[in-house]
VMD Tcl script that draws the C-alpha trace (Angstrom):
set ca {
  {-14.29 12.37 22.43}
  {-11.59 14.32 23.99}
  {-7.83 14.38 22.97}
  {-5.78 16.12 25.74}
  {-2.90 18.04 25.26}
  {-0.44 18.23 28.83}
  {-1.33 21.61 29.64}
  {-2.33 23.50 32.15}
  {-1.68 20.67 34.95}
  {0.36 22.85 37.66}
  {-1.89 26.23 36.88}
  {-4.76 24.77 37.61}
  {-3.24 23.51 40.81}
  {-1.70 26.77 41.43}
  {-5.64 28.35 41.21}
  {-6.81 25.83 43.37}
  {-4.83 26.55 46.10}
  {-4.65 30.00 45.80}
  {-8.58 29.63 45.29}
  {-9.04 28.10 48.70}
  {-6.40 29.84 50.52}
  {-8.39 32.38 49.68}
  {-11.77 31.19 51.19}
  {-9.44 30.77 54.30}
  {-8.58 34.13 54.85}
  {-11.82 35.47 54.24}
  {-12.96 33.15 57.24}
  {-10.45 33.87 58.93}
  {-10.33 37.22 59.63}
  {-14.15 37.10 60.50}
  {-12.69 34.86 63.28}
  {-8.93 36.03 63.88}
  {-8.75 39.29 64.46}
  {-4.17 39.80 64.14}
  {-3.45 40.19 60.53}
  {0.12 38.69 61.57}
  {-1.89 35.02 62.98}
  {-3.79 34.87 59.37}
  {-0.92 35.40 57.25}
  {0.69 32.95 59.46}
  {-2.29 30.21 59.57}
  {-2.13 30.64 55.33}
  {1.36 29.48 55.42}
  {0.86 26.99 57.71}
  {-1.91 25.58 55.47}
  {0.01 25.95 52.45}
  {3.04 24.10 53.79}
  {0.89 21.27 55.40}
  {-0.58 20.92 52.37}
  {2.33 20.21 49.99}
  {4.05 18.36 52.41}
  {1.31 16.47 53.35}
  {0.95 15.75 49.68}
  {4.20 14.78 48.65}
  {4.83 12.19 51.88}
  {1.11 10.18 51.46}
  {2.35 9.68 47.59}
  {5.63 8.30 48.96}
  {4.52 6.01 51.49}
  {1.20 4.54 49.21}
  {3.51 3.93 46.11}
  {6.69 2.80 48.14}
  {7.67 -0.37 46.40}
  {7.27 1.88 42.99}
  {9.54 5.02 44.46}
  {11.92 1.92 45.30}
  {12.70 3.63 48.87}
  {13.48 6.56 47.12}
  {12.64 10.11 48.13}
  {12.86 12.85 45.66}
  {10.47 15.57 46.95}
  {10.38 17.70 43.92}
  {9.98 14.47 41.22}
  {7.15 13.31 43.74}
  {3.11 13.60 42.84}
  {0.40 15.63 45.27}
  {-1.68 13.47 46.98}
  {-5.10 15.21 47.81}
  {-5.89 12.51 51.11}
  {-2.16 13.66 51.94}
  {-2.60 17.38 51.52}
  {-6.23 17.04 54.05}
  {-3.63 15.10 56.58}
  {-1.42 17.48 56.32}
  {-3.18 20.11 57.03}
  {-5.14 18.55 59.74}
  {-1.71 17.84 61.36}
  {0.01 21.73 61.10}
  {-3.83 23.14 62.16}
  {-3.24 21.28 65.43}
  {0.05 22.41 65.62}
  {-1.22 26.72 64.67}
  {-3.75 25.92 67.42}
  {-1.48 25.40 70.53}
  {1.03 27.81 69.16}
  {-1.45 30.36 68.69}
  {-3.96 29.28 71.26}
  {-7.02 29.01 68.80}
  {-9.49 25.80 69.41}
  {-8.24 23.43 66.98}
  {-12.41 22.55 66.10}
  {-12.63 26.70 64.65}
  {-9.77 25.73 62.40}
  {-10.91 23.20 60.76}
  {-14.45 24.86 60.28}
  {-12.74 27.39 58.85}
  {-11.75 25.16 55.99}
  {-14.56 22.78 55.42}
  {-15.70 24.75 51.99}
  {-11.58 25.42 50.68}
  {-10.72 21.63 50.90}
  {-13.27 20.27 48.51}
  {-12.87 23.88 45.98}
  {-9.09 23.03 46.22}
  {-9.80 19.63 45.66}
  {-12.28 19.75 42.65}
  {-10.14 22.61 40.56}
  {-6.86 20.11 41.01}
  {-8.72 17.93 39.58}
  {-9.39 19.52 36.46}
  {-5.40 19.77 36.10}
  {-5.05 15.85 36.89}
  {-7.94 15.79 34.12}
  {-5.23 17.66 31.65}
  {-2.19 15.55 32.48}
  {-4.12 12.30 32.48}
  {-3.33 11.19 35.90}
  {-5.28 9.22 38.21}
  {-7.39 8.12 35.02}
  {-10.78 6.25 34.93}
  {-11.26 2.97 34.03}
  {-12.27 1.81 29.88}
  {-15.37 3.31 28.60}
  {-17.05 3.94 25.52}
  {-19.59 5.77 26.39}
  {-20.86 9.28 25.97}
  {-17.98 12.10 27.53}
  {-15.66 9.02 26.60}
  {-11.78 10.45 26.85}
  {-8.83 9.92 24.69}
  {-5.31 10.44 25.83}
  {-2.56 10.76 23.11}
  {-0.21 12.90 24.40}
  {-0.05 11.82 28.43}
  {2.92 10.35 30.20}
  {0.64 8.75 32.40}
  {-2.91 7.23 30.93}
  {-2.52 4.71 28.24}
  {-2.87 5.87 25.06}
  {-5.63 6.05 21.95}
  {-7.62 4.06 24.84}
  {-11.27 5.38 25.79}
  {-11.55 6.47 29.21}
  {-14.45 7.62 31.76}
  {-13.50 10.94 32.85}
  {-13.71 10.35 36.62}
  {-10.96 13.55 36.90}
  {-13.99 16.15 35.40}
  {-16.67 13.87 37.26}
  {-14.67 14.42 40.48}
  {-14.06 18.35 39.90}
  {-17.71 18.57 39.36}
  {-19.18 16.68 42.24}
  {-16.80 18.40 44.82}
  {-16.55 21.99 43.40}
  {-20.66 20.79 44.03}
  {-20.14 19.95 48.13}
  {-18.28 23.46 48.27}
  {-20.87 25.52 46.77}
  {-23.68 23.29 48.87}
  {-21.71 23.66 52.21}
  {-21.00 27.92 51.42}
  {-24.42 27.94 51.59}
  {-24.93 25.71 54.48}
  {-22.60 27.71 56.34}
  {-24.97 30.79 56.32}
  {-27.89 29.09 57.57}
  {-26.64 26.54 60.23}
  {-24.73 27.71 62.94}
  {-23.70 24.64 64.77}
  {-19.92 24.20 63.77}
  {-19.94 20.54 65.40}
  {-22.57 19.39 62.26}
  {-21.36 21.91 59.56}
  {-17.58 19.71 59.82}
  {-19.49 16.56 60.49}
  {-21.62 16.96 57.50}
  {-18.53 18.06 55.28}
  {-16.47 15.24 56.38}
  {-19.41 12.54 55.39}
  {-20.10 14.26 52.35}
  {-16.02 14.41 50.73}
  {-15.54 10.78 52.54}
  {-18.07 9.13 51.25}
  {-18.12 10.77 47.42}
  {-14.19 10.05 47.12}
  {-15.15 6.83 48.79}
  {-17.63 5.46 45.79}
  {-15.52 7.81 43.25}
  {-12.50 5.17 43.35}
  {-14.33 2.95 41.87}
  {-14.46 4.54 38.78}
  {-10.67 4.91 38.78}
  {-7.83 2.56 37.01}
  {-5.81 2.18 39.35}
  {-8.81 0.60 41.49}
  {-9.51 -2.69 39.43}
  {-8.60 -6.05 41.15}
  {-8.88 -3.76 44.45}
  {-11.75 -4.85 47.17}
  {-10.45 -1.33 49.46}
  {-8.17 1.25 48.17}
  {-6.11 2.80 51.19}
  {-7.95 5.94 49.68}
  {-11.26 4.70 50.75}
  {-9.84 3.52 54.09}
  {-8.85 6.61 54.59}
  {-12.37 7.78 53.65}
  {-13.95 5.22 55.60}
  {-11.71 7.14 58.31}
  {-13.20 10.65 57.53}
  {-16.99 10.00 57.71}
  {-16.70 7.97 61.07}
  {-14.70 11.52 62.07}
  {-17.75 13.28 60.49}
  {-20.42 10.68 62.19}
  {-18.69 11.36 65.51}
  {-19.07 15.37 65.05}
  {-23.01 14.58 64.05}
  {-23.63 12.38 67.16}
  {-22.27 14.97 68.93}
  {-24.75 18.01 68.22}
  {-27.27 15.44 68.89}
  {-26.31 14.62 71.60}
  {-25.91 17.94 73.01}
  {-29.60 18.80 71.83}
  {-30.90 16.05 73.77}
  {-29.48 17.35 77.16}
  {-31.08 20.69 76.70}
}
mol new
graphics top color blue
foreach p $ca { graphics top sphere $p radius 0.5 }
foreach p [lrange $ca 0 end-1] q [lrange $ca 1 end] { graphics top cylinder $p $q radius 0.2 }
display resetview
């Protein structure tokens, strides 16, 4: 149904983080109050990201980089870009002495919008393709260095930029009604886990594959996002 030309791929990663670096600072400074510690806390973010990004691709697809590190040849990971992150917020937090639990509230609804709009650029390179379909929304490849060609494809790259550009709207608007930051993360971590959790299976690169390390790893986040739950409940039942 589609036929995809390689365009576009990097811009529409560009938006995405620029999109949700965005949302950050907007957060932010309703929280941090020293222009100097948000400008900071963006680059920190930005850096974790990519870094993040490029080191989970490396170490999940060693035996095809052949031990061999070339940062700027490597792919972006988005699992690696969340673990980055989570590791340089901890980092911003005893540097700057900010709870490390405001951070990451602070980025619950940029994640998945970052997420979702990178999508749509692994969507126009052909990366990370879906598995054969011949159904309705079907996609055709002819130009991609990475999806097989003239084969028809589910597009789980659009299906994936629509469910999570989906969780960030929902949780922006979750945010203004719920106060309690221990289930606003919870709830975000259960809700990108488990969607990128039953998402895989729609992928390629998942066939002949009983658990991805992608849906350990999301197994990972909604126990995270479980414990944060538990937590406001249990603090509700002691008052």
């Amino acid at each position: 149904m589609f036929n995809v030309d390689l365009t576009l791929y990097g811009f529409c990663i560009i938006i995405g983080v620029i999109l949700g670096l965005l949302v950050v600072y907007f957060n932010a400074k309703k929280v941090i109050l020293e222009n100097e510690k948000v400008y900071a806390l963006l680059i920190y973010i930005a850096l974790g990201a990519i870094i993040g990004a490029k080191y989970y691709t490396y170490y999940t697809n060693y035996e095809k980089f052949k031990g061999v590190f070339d940062f700027f040849k490597l792919g972006l990971s988005s699992y690696g870009a969340v673990i980055g992150i989570l590791i340089v917020l901890f980092i911003y937090s005893k540097q700057f002495k900010i709870k490390y639990k405001d951070l990451i509230y602070l980025l619950v609804t940029s994640i998945p919008l970052m997420y979702g709009i990178g999508k749509i650029g692994c969507f126009l390179s052909g990366c990370c393709y879906g598995i054969k379909y011949n159904g309705i929304f079907k996609v055709i490849y002819n130009y991609s260095l990475s999806a097989p060609k003239g084969e028809s494809l589910f597009p789980i790259q659009l299906l994936e930029a629509f469910v999570f550009i989906l969780i960030f709207v929902y949780l922006s608007f979750l945010i203004k009604k719920e106060k309690n930051k221990d289930y606003i993360i919870g709830f975000a971590f259960i809700l990108c886990g488990l969607s990128k959790f039953l998402l895989e299976y729609l992928r390629a690169s998942h066939i002949n594959i009983f658990l991805s390390c992608n849906q350990i790893v999301s197994l990972i986040f909604v126990g995270v996002g479980v414990c944060f739950i538990l937590k406001k409940i249990v603090i509700k039942l002691k008052f």
